[in-house]
C-alpha positions, 0 to 999 in steps of 0.5 A, a space after each residue: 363306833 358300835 354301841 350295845 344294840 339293846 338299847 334299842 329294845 327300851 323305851 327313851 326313858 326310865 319311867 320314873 325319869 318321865 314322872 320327874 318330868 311330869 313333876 316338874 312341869 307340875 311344880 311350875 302350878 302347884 309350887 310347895 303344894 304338890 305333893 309327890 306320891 310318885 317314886 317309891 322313895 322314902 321320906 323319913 329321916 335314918 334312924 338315931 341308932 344308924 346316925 351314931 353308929 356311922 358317926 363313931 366309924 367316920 371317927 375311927 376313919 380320922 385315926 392312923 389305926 380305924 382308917 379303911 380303904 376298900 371293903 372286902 368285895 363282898 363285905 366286911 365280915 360284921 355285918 355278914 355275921 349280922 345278917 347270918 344271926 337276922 337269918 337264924 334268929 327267923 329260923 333260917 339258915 344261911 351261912 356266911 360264905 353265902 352272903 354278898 354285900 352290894 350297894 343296893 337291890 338295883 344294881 344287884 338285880 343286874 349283876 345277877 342276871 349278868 351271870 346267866 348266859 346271854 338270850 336266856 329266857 327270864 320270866 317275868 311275872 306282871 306287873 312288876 318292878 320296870 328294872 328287872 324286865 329292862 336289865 335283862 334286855 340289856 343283858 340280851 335275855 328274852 323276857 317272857 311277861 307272864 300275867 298276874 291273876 285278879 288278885 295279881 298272884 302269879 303262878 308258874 307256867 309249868 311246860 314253858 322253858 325258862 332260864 330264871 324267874 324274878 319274884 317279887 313278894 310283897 310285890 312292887 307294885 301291888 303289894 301282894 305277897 306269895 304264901 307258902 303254896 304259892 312260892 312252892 309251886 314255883 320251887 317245884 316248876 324251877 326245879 322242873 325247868 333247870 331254872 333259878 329263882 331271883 326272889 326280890 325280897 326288897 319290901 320283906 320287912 313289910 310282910 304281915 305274919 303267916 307269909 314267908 319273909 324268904 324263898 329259903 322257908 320253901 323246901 328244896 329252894 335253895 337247889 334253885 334260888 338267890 334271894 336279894 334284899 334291901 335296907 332301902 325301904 324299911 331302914 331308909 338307906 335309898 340315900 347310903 345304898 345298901 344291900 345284899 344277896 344269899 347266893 347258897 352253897 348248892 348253886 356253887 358255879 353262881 356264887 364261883 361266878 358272882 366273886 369274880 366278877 365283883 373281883 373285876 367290877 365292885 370295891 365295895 360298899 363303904 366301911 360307913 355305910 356297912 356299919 350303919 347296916 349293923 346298926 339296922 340289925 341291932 335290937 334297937 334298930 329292929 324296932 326303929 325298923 318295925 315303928 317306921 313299917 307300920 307308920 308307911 304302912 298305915 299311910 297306905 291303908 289311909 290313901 286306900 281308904 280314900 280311893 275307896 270312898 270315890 268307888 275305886 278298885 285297888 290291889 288288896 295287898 296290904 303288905 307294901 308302902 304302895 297303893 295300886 289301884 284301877 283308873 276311874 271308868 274312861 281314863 288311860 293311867 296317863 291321863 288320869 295321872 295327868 288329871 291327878 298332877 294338873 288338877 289335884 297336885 298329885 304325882 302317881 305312877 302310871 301302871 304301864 311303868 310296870 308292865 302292865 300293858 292294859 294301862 288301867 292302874 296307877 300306883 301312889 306311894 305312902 313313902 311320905 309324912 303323914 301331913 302329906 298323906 292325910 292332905 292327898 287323901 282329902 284331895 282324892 275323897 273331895 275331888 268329882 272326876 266325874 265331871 
């Protein structure tokens, strides 16, 4: 028997299977204490507008007459008529025939990527979110990292071949999100290079005024690029798994493509599920949305000013539920990831989990109630590493 060779190319594990490891020999000491600022997995119960909503489709599902099946591939056309409105209602236009729904950016961040042809050349900007680069070296593509400045803006490598770039903004992990100049320049050098853009719009509800919330604001991106997001991070559906992508018109073949393998591949997301999602997109889901934001948002700013108070440096984007931020002088980020979960209870993620190969940063999560930051923040300013 002969197995995908590609394999090979990855680490043992997925690092966050490692940081569950690292958990659970934590909890062993620390019992309910410890506190898991690890995995970027939210905390906070759904919204009550999502939970009535799915209440009554679940309802309907118990009639002869509301029972649903399998969804319709790429989705049920209320809730892609709902996502079109969430467009247009920000002054962007996308069409409904371009919009593909998925079980979540995860999953459809390989799909895509599959689409392309195998040893492509993917440029991955660093650091960034381990699943991107590891899908496409399953897929058989060739990853080329390209560094991130100080302030961890990437810009593009004009006169580099590339087949497609993986954006992130606000990025996973720093927080840091592209301006219009910025994602401009690489419109411009996708353009230049006969490459397509795989923007990962999954932490765009975090973005503050004055940043573009999709690639689709630069001029000529959608000759260049799909945009996929997420309901996970901002509506709380990393349990249901919900998402989807804009596939636009201009990059026919890709979207030809994209409807035939979901043909072969995909049933569909849940008719439940899918109208929870409608729920999201409802004025008073918006709102929830909004409130439930700044409440990770401020969580962030509270560990960063923690981190502050000890003298250490971290990513100045602060439009993300993550802290990203350099070890203290004389610590790798394992073993200062270590010293956080032995000694102070902690679970963060070391920062070569996210191609940062130097091994100088780690990422603690505000994807927590507030009890628990304020207590990690109090453990993080009393706490001499020094010693």
């Amino acid at each position: 028997m002969k197995y995908n060779e590609n394999f090979r190319k990855l680490s043992d594990s997925y690092v966050f299977a490692g940081i569950n490891a690292r958990k659970a020999t934590a909890k062993e000491k620390w019992g309910d204490k410890l506190l898991d600022l690890g995995v970027g997995d939210v905390k906070l119960p759904l919204f009550p507008v999502v939970a009535e909503e799915m209440k009554k489709a679940l309802d309907e599902m118990t009639t002869p007459s509301g029972f649903k099946g399998y969804s319709p591939s790429s989705g049920y056309d209320f809730l892609k008529e709902a996502i079109a409105k969430d467009y247009s209602d920000k002054g962007v236009t996308v069409r409904k025939s371009e919009i593909y729904v998925n079980d979540g950016a995860k999953d459809e961040l390989y799909d895509i990527f599959g689409l392309l042809n195998p040893d492509s050349r993917i440029i991955v900007p660093t650091p960034c979110y381990p699943a991107v680069a590891e899908a496409n070296l399953l897929l058989g593509n060739e990853v080329i990292y390209v560094d991130s400045d100080e302030d961890f803006i990437p810009y593009p490598p004009f006169g580099t071949a590339a087949d497609a770039v993986y954006l992130c903004s606000p990025s996973n992990p720093s927080g840091t999100a592209l301006d219009y100049k910025t994602l401009s320049l690489w419109v411009n050098y996708a353009i230049s290079a006969n490459a397509v853009i795989v923007f990962d719009g999954a932490y765009s509800d975090f973005l503050s005024d004055g940043y573009p919330d999709s690639i689709f604001r630069i001029p000529n991106a959608k000759r260049c690029s799909i945009e996929v997001r997420s309901f996970s991070k901002g509506y709380g559906f990393t349990g249901l798994r919900l998402g989807y992508s804009v596939i636009p018109e201009e990059l026919s073949e890709a979207g030809k493509f994209k409807k035939r393998k979901s043909g072969c591949t995909d049933n569909g997301v849940s008719y439940v599920t899918q109208r929870g999602g409608l729920s999201c997109l409802s004025d008073e889901g918006r709102r929830e949305m909004k409130k439930r934001v700044k409440y990770y948002k401020d969580n962030a700013e509270i560990l960063r000013q923690a981190l502050k108070s000890k003298g250490l440096k971290y990513a100045t984007g602060d439009d993300s539920p993550y802290v990203y931020a350099r070890c203290p002088e004389g610590f790798s980020d394992e073993s200062f990831c270590g010293l956080l979960s032995d000694k102070l209870g902690i679970i963060a993620t070391p920062g070569k989990g996210f191609n940062q190969q130097k091994g100088d940063y780690f990422r603690l999560s505000a994807f927590s109630p507030r009890k628990t930051i304020f207590e990690a923040s109090d453990r993080l300013s009393e706490f001499n590493w020094l010693k």
